[in-house]
C-alpha positions in Angstrom: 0.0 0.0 0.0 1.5 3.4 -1.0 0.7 6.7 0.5 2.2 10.1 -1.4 0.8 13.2 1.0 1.0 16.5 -1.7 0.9 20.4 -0.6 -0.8 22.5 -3.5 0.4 25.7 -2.7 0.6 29.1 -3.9 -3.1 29.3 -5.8 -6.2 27.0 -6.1 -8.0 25.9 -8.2 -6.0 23.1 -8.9 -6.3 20.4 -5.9 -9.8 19.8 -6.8 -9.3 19.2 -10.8 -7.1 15.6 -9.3 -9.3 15.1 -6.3 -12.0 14.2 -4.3 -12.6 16.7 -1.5 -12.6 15.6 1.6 -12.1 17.6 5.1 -12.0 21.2 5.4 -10.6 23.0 8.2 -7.6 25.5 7.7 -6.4 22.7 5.3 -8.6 21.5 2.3 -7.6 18.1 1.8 -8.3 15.9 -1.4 -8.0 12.1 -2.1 -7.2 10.6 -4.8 -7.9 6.2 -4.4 -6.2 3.9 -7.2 -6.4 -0.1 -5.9 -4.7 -0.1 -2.2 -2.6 3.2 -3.0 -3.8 6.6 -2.7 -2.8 10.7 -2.6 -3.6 13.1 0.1 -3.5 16.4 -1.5 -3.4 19.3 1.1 -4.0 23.0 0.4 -4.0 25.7 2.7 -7.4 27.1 2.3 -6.7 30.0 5.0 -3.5 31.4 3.7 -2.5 34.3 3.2 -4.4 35.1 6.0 -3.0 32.5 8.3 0.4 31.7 8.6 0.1 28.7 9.5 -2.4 27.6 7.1 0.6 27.3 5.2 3.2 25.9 7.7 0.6 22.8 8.7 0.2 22.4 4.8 4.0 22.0 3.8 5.0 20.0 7.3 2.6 17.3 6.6 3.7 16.8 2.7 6.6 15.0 0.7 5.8 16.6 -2.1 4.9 20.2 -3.1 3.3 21.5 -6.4 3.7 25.0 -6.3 0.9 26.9 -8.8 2.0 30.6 -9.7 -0.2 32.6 -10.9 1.2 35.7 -9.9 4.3 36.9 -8.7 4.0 38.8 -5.6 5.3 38.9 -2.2 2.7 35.8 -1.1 4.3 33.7 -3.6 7.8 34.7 -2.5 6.5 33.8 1.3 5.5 30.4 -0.2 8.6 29.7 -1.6 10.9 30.6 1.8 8.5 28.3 3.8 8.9 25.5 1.6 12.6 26.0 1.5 12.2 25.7 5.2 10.5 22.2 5.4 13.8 21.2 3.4 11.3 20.1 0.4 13.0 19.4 -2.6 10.8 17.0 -4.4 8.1 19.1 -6.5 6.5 20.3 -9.4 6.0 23.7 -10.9 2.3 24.5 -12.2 2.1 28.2 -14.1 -0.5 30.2 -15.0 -1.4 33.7 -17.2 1.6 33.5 -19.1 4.2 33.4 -16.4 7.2 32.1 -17.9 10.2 29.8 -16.3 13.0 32.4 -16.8 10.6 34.9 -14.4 11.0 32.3 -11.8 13.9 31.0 -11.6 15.6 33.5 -10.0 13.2 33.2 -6.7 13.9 30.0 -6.4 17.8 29.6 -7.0 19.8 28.3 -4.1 16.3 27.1 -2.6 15.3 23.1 -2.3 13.0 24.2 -5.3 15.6 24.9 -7.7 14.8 21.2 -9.1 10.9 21.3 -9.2 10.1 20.3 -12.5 7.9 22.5 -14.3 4.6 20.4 -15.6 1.9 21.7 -17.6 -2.0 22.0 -15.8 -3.0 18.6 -17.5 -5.0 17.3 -14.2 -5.0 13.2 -16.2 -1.6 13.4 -16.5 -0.9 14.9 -12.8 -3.3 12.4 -11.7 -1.4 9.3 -13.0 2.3 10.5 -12.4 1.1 11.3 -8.7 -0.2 7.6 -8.6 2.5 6.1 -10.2 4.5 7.9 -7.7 2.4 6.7 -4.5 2.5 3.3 -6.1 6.0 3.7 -5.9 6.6 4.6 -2.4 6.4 0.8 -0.9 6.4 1.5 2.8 7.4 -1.0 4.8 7.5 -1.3 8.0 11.0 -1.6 10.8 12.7 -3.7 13.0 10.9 -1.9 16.1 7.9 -0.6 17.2 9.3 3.2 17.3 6.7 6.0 15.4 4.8 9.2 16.5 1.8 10.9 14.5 1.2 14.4 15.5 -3.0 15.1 15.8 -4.6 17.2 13.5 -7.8 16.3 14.1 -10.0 14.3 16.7 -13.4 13.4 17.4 -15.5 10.7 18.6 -17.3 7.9 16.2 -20.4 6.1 17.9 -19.1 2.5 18.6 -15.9 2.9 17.7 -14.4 5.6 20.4 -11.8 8.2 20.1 -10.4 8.8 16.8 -7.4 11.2 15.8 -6.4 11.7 12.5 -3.1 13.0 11.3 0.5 11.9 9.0 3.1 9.7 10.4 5.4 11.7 11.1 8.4 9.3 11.6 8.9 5.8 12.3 6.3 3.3 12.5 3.6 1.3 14.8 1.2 -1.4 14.4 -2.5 -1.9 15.7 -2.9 -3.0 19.8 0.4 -0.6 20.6 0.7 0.6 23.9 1.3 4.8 22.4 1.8 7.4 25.1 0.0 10.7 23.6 2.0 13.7 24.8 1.9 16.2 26.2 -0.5 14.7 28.6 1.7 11.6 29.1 -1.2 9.2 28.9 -1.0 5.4 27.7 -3.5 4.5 25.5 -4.3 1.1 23.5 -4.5 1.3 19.7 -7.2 -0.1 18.7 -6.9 0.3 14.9 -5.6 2.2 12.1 -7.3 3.1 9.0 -5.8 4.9 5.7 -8.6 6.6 3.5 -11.4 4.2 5.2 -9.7 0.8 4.8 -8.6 -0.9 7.5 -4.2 -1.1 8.2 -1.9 -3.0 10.3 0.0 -0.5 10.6 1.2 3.2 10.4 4.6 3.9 8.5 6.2 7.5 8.2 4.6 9.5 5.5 1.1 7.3 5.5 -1.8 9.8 6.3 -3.8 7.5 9.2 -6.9 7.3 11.1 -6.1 5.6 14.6 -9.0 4.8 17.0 -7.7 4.8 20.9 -8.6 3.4 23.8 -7.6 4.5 27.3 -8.8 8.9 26.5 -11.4 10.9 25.0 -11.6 13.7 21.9 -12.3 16.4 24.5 -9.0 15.7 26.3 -7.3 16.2 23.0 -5.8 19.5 20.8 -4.6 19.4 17.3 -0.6 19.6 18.0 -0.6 16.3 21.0 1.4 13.7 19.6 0.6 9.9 19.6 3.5 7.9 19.8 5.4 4.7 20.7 9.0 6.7 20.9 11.2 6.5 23.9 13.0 9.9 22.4 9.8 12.1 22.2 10.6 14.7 24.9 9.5 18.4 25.7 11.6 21.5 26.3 10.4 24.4 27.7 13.4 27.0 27.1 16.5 26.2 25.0 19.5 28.4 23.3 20.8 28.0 20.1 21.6 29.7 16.5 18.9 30.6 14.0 19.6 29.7 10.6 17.7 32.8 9.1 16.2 32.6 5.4 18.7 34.3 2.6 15.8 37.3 2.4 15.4 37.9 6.4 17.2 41.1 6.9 18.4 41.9 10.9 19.3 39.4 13.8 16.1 38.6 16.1 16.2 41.0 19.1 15.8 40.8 22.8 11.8 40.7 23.7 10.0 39.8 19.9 7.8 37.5 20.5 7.5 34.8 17.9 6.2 31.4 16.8 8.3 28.3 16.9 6.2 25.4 14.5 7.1 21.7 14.6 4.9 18.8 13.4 1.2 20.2 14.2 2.2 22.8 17.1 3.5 26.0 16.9 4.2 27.3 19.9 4.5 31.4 20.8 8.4 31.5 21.9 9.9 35.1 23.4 13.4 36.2 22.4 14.7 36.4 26.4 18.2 37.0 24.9 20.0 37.9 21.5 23.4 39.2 19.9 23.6 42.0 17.7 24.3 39.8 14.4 23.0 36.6 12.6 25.6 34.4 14.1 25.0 35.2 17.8 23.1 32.4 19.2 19.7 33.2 21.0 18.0 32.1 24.4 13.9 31.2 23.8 11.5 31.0 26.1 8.4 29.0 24.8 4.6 29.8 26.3 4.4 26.2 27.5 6.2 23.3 25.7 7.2 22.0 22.1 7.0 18.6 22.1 9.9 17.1 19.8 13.1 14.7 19.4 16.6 15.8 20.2 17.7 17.1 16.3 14.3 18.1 15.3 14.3 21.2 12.7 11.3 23.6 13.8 10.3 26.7 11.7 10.5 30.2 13.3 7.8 32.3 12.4 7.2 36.3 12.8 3.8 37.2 12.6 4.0 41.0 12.8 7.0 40.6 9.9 4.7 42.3 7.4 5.2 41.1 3.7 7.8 38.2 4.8 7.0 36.5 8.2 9.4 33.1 8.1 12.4 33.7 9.5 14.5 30.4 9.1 14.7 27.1 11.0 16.2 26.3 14.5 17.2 22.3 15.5 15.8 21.5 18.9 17.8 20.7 21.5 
């Protein structure tokens, strides 16, 4: 069974000519179903107006198609946070008349500098983005080791608690014992499902269903974290260098409060202390905790940063 999990970014209008909608929340998802293999497509129906529209989008996908029908400060904002998910498998979709040659130099030196640009033939997308799901051939490891960050949760009558989200790394397998952070509860899972069929299992990049036992929806948030990992831990405070995006202008300064985003959280972190240049390392506060691994890249975001609010990427302690 493959899985391929797509972000459509940068216009719409495209997402639904290769798939069935499904679930609309700040992401539109779409499915596309071909035998036992399947596509999440994932746009972020609430950007530009919300940030992390955008951020969820790209941190739960492998692969971006990036659609440009304009060139404007949103689609340069696009193209730094996909550079800062490290995403350098994608295609290139434009529109009005754009040409290549007017993009490429937005996109030089980013992980996009590759994307292959495709023309808007949605049969043709359609079977290449199967082919490549087909393609993926998860299997699963030698141990019982994965974590899926929540996006969603609810509860299904006769089934219980079910959460929805992308495996983020790792795999697990149904009747786990998972601990679902930050609350640090064990729970039973009791099945998985991917696009309504019934799994065994949950491998990295597969976008799941899991119904638990042992807690209910209401004790649950999108951004808690199901998982079987010994690593997962949470930090609270930490100090260590930004590496700032190549169009982020001045070092981060003492008091800005920002956004720190990993997996589904993003967490509102306060600059206690900074240096006077980009190579200074800086002491964060968060407002609670990030849940994470030791190594973990996380996205610093600045809201109030007007036409360009990513900053660049920080690795948790």
């Amino acid at each position: 069974m493959g899985n391929l999990n797509v972000a459509v970014v940068g216009a719409t209008g495209l997402a639904d000519k290769i798939g069935k909608k499904g679930t609309v929340t700040d992401m539109t998802f779409f499915e596309v179903k071909d035998g036992n293999d399947s596509i999440t497509l994932i746009e972020p129906s609430k950007y530009p107006d919300k940030l992390q529209s955008l951020f969820y989008a790209t941190e739960m996908a492998e692969f971006v198609i990036l659609v440009v029908d304009k060139i404007d400060s949103f689609l340069g904002e696009t193209i730094v946070m996909v550079d800062s998910q490290r995403m350098d498998k994608g295609w290139i979709v434009l529109r009005n008349y754009i040409q290549p040659e007017q993009l490429t130099p937005l996109i030089a030196g980013t992980s996009l500098e590759n994307y292959k640009f495709v023309e808007e033939d949605h049969i043709a997308m359609r079977l290449a983005l199967v082919d490549m799901a087909k393609s993926e051939k998860r299997v699963a490891g030698d141990g019982t080791c994965g974590s899926c960050p929540v996006d969603s949760h609810f509860n299904v009558k006769g089934v219980g608690t079910v959460v929805l989200g992308s495996v983020a790394d790792g795999y697990f397998k149904v009747h786990d014992k998972m601990t679902v952070w930050p609350l640090k509860k064990e729970v039973i899972l009791k099945s998985i499902q991917k696009h309504d069929i019934d799994a065994a299992d949950g491998i990295k990049g597969d976008h799941v269903g899991l119904a638990l036992r042992g807690i209910e929806s209401d004790e649950l948030d999108r951004g808690f974290v199901c998982s079987t990992d010994p690593g997962i831990k949470m930090s609270g405070s930490f100090k260590g260098k930004i590496a700032y995006n190549k169009y982020w202008k001045n070092a981060v300064k003492e008091g800005m409060m920002l956004h720190l985003g990993h997996w589904m959280q993003i967490v509102p972190v306060r600059v206690t202390a900074a240096g006077a240049d980009k190579e200074s390392e800086v002491d964060f506060a968060f407002d609670g905790e990030i849940i994470h691994k030791s190594g973990d890249k996380a996205v610093l975001m600045y809201y109030d940063g007007g036409k360009l609010r990513v900053i660049g990427t920080l690795i948790l302690p």
